[in-house]
PAVEXLO-593030 format. One record per residue (C-alpha): z, y, x; residue in one letter. Coordinates in steps of 0.2 Angstrom, whole numbers, padded with zeros to 4 digits, always signed. Example, Ala and Ser with C-alpha at 12.3 -4.5 7.8 and 13.67 -1.06 7.14 Angstrom:
# residues 2
+0039-0022+0062A +0036-0005+0068S 
END
This chain:
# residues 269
+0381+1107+1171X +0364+1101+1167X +0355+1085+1174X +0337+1082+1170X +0333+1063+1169X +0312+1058+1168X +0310+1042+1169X +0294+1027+1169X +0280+1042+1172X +0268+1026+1176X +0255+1037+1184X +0238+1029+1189X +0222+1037+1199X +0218+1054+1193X +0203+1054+1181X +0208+1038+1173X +0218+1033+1159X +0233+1016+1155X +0230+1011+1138X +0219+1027+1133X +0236+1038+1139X +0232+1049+1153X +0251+1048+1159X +0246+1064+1171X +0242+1076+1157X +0262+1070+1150X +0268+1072+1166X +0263+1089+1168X +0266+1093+1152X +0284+1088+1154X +0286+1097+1170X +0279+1113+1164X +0291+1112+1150X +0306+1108+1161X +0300+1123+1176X +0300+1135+1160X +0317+1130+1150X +0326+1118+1164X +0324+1128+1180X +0344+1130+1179X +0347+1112+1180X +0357+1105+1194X +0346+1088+1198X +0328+1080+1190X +0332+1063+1189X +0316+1050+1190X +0323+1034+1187X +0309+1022+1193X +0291+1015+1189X +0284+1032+1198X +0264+1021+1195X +0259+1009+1185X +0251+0996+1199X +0262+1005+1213X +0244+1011+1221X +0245+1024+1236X +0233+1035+1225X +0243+1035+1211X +0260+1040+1222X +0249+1054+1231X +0245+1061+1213X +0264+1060+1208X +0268+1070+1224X +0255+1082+1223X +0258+1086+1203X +0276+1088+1207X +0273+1101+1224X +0264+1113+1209X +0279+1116+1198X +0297+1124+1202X +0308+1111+1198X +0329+1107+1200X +0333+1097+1215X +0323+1080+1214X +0330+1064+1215X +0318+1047+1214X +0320+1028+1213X +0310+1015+1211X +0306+1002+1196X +0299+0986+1192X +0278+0993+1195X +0280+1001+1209X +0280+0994+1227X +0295+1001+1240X +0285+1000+1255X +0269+1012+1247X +0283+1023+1240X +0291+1026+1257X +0274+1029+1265X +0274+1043+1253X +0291+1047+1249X +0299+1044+1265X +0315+1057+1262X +0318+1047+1245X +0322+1032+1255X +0338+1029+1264X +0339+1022+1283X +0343+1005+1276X +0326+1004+1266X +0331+1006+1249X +0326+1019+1239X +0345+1023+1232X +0358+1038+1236X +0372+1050+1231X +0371+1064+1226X +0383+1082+1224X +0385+1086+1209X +0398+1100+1209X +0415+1091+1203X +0405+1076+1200X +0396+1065+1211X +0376+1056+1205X +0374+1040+1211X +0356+1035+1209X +0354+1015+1213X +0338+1006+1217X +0334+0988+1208X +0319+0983+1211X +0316+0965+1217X +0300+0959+1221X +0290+0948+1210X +0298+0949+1195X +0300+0962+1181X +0319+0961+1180X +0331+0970+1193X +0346+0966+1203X +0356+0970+1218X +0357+0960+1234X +0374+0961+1246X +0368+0974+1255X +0364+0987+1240X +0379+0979+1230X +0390+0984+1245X +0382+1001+1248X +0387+1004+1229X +0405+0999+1233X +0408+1011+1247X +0401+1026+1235X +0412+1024+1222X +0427+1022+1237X +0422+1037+1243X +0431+1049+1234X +0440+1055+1217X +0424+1063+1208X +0422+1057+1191X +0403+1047+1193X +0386+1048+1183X +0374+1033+1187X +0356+1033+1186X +0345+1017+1188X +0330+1008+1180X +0336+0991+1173X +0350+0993+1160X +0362+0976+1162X +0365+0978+1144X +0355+0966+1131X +0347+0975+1118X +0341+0961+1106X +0323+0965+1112X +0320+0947+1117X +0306+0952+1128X +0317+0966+1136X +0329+0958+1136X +0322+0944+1147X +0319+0957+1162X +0335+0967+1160X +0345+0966+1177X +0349+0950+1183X +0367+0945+1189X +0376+0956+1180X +0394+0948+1183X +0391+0955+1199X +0388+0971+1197X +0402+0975+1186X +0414+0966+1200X +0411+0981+1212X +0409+0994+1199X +0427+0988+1187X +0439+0995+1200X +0431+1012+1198X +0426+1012+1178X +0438+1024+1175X +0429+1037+1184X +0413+1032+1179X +0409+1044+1165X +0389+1039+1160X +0376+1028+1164X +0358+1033+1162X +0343+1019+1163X +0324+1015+1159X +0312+1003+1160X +0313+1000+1140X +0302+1013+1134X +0314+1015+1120X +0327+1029+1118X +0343+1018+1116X +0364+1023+1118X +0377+1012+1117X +0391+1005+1128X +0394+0991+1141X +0407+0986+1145X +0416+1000+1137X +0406+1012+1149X +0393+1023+1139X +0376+1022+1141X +0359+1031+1138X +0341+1024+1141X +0327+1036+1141X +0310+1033+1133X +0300+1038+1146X +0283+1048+1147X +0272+1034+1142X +0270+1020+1128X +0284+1014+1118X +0288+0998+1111X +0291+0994+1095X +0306+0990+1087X +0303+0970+1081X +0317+0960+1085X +0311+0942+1079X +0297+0938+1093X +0297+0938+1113X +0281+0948+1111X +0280+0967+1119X +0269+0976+1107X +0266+0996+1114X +0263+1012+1104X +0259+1029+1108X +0270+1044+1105X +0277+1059+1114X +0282+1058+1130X +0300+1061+1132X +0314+1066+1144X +0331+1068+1141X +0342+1086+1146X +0362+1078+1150X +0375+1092+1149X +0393+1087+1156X +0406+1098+1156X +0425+1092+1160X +0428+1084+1143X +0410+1077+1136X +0394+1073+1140X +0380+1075+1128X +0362+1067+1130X +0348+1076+1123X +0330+1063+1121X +0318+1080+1121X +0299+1073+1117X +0285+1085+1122X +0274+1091+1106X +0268+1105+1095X +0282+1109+1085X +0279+1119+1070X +0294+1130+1064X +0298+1127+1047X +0314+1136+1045X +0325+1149+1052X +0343+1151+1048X +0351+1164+1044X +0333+1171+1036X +0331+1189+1043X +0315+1191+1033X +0325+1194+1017X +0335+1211+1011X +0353+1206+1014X +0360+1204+0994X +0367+1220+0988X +0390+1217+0987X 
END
């Protein structure tokens, strides 16, 4: 099975550009990559900060960019930029009927569970009762092994500046979700604009890097300093034993070998 995740597209009005990146040119660049080599894939994951300054405009662009390719079945939450009651206004099918922007769904003989954690006015995430009790039924609901997709990672980094706007009330979160860790075979976040894998709590993780800047690697100030490469998604296989996370960035590759070389005679025995 493969599972598409894309993740912090951070779009803004058409014609205009987030720190001289023009994040619709990346994003169609990634989805005319992913309609071409990932049409097979059984869900396309956008894990949250859909705008930069969560603008109606900027929503309308991410839905009108997204109605011009053929894409897998698409899934979207919300992050840290962007605003839940514009994104329902313009995603309203991505909302569920208690107003969060989370939900399940199948995955064959697993089961995706995409959370939602924005909280208003500040740049770290968490879950309230309501979404920490909606997570708790999901993962009761059943015997599939689980992959979870959200924006904020409650792992620590040692970015200190990420680290400060990681999800909040963590001890929480892993109360409702311990009973189950046994099934719970992957998490997937954003938010950190770095590609980053590990394992909390003994569960593994991946972060995606998102389409947009990058932050730096610097580990000694509270500082966010931004660079520019290629925007990235990530292409997850899971079959019954493993799960493998491919960070895919969108650029010009030139081919500098081919192996076995078929331009040369075969040697004589």
């Amino acid at each position: 099975m493969k599972i598409i995740q894309l993740t912090d597209p951070h779009l803004v009005p058409k014609g205009t550009l987030l720190r001289g990146i023009d994040p619709e040119a990346r994003l169609r660049a990634c989805l005319a990559e992913i309609e071409v080599h990932h049409f097979d894939a059984a869900a396309l994951v956008i894990s949250g900060d859909v705008t930069d300054l969560a603008d109606r405009a900027s929503y309308e662009l991410f839905r009108d960019v997204v109605a011009e390719f053929a894409l897998p079945p698409l899934h979207i939450t919300v992050g840290n930029h962007d605003r839940r009651s514009v994104f329902a206004a313009v995603f309203p099918e991505h909302l569920a009927s208690d107003g969060y922007a989370h939900r399940r769904f199948d995955l064959g003989d697993h089961v995706g569970l995409l959370l939602d954690t924005l909280t208003s006015g500040t740049h770290s995430g968490a879950f309230d009762r309501l979404r920490l009790e909606w997570l708790r039924a999901q993962l009761a609901d059943g015997h599939h092994p689980v992959l979870i997709f959200m924006h904020h990672a409650p792992v620590r980094v040692g970015l200190k500046r990420l680290d400060h706007i990681a999800l909040q009330g963590e001890d929480e979160f892993w109360h409702v979700i311990a009973p189950f860790k046994s099934r719970i075979r992957h998490m997937f976040f954003g938010h950190m604009h770095r590609n980053v894998a590990g394992s909390w709590r003994g569960i593994p993780f991946t972060v995606a890097a998102g389409l947009t800047h990058q932050v730096m690697l610097d580990f000694q100030t509270d500082i966010v300093r931004h660079i520019e490469v290629e925007p990235y998604f990530s292409v997850i296989l899971v079959n019954g034993r493993d799960v493998v996370v491919h960070p895919h960035a969108i650029r010009d590759a030139r081919i500098i070998d081919i192996i076995p070389d078929t331009t040369r005679p075969a040697s004589a025995p």
